[in-house]
N, C-alpha and C positions, 0 to 999 in steps of 0.2 A: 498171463505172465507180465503185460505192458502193466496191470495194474498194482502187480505186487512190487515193480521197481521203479514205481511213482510213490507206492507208499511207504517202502526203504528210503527213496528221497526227497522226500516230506520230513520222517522222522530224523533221518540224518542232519535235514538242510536244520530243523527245527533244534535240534542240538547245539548244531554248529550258534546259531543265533543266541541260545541261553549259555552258552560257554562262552560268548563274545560280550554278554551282557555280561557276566560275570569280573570278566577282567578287566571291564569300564571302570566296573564298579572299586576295584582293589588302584586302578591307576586314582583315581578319585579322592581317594585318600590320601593321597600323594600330595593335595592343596593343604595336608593341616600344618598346624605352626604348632610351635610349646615354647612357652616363656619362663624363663627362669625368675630368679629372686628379684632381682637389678631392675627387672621389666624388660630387659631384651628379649627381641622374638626371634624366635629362629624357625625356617624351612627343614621340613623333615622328608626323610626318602625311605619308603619301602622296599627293601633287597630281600628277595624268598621270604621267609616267616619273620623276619627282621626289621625293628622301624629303628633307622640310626638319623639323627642331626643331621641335616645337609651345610652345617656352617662350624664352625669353631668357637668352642666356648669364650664366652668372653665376661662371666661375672664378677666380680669383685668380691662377691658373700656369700659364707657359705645357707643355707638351709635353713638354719636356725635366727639367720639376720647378723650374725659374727662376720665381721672383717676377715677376709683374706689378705696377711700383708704384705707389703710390699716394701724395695727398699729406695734408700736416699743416700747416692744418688743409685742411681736404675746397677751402674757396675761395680756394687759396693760388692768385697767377696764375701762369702758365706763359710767357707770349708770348713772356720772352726767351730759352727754352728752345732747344736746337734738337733737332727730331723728337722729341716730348716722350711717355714710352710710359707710359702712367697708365690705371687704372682707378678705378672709383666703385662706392660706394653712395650713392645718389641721399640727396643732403644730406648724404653721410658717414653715415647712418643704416644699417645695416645689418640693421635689422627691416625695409628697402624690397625688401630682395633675393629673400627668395623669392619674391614676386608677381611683381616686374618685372625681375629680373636686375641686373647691370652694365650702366654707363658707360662705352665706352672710346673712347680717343683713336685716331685713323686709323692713328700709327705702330705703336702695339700691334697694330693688327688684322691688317697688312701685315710683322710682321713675321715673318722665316723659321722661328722656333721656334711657330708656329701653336699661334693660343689656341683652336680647337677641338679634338676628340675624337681621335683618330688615327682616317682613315677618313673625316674633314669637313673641312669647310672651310669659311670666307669666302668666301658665294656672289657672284659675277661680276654685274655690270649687266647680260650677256647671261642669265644663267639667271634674276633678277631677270624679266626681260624674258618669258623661257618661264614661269615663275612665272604673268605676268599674261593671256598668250596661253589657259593652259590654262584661267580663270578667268572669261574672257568681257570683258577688256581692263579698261581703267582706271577706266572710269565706275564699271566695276559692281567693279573688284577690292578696293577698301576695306569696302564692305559682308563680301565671301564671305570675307574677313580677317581681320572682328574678331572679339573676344568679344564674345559677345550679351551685353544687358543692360546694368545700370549700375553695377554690383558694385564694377569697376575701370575703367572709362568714365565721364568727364560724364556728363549727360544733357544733349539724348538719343539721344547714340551714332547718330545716322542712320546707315540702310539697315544694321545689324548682322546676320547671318546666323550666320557663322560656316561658311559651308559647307565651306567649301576645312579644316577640321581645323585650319589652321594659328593659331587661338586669338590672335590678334596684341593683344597689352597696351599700353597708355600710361605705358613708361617714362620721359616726359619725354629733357630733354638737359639737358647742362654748356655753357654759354657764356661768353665773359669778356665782362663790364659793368662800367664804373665800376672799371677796373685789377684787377677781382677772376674768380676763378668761380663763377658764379652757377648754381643748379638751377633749371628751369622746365618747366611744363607736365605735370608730371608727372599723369597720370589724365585731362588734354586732348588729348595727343599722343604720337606712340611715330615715333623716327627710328633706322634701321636703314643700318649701313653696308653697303656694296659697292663693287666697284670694275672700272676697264676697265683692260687689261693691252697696255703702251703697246712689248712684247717685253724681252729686255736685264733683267729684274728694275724694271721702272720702271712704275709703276701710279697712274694719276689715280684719287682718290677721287670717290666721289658715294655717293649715299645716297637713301633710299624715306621717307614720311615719310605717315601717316595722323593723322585730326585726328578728335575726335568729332563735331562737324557737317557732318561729308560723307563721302557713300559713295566718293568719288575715293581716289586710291594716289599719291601726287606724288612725282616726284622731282627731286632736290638743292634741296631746300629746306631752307633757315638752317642752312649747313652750313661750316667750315674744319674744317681736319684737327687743328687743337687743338680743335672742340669731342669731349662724353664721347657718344656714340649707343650705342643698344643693338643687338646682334649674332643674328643667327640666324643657327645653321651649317646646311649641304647635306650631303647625303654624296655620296662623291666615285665 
């Protein structure tokens, strides 16, 4: 009998050991980076079957080496534009960008010469969605989201954990006010494009949006497709 429940815990212990190797092995991967057009590097986070950007896009170009443009001055209005493709630094400041990335308008983000990495993409309101499924749903998915602390958060950044790796910043957004574009929120709130894909090349936008007093993840909040939101790519 002693001998059969040493060799149950042998195989078990020995289990246990190759299931702990395993998951070394998936945190591990956790050190890659991916770099876009521009040469910025970015931190990436694996969440369940998912590797998302752990930072905010910040390129200027699309894929093909095309300008993303931008305006002069940074609050010029756009509204009588049509499908206006613009990016930002938050205020036109460009000391904003390494913390919190770009601003971009919905047409840039949807458009076919893809402002992410070769390899990413513009993640889907559906994988948005597995995003927040792996993380233990809505309530709790803005806390395991953000960055911990107040560094670059209000205080006081409720329920901030940071578990999920994906490090989420309060890039603020571009809005038009008062016939102009206006910068807000920036270090209050971080809104993130996505979008649902309607077949034919035709894609409704919406958008994820976390706020420092609350652990929720909301989405399509204060959002048209001329405002500037900031971008996390997927890889594909």
């Amino acid at each position: 009998m002693k001998s059969k429940i040493l060799k149950a815990f042998l195989v078990t212990g020995f289990l246990t050991i190759i299931s702990n190797m395993s998951c070394e092995k998936d945190l591990l991967t956790d050190t890659e980076t991916v770099n876009d057009i521009d040469g910025n590097t970015y931190k990436v986070a694996r969440i369940g079957s998912q590797i998302w950007m752990a930072e905010n896009l910040k390129t200027t170009r699309y894929n093909n080496g095309q300008t993303i443009g931008t305006t002069i001055p940074a609050t010029k209005d756009i509204i009588d534009e049509i499908m206006p493709k613009y990016q930002w630094a938050y205020d036109g400041d460009e000391k904003n960008v390494a913390v919190y990335g770009r601003l971009y308008t919905w047409y840039a983000v949807i458009d076919s010469r893809n402002i992410c990495p070769v390899g990413w993409h513009v993640p889907t309101n559906a994988e948005w969605d597995t995003l927040v499924k792996n993380i233990g749903g809505e309530n709790l998915a803005g806390g395991k989201l953000k960055e911990k602390g107040i560094e670059h958060w209000a205080s006081p950044n409720t329920g901030a954990t940071n578990e999920s790796g994906f490090t989420a910043l309060p890039g603020g957004l571009r809005v038009r006010y008062n016939s102009m574009g206006e910068f807000h929120t920036i270090g209050g709130s971080g809104f993130w494009w996505s979008f649902i894909s309607n077949g034919d090349n035709n894609y409704s936008s919406t958008n994820r949006c976390l706020e420092y007093n609350s652990s929720l993840l909301y989405s399509n909040r204060y959002y048209s497709a001329y405002n500037g939101n900031s971008v996390r790519c997927i890889k594909d």
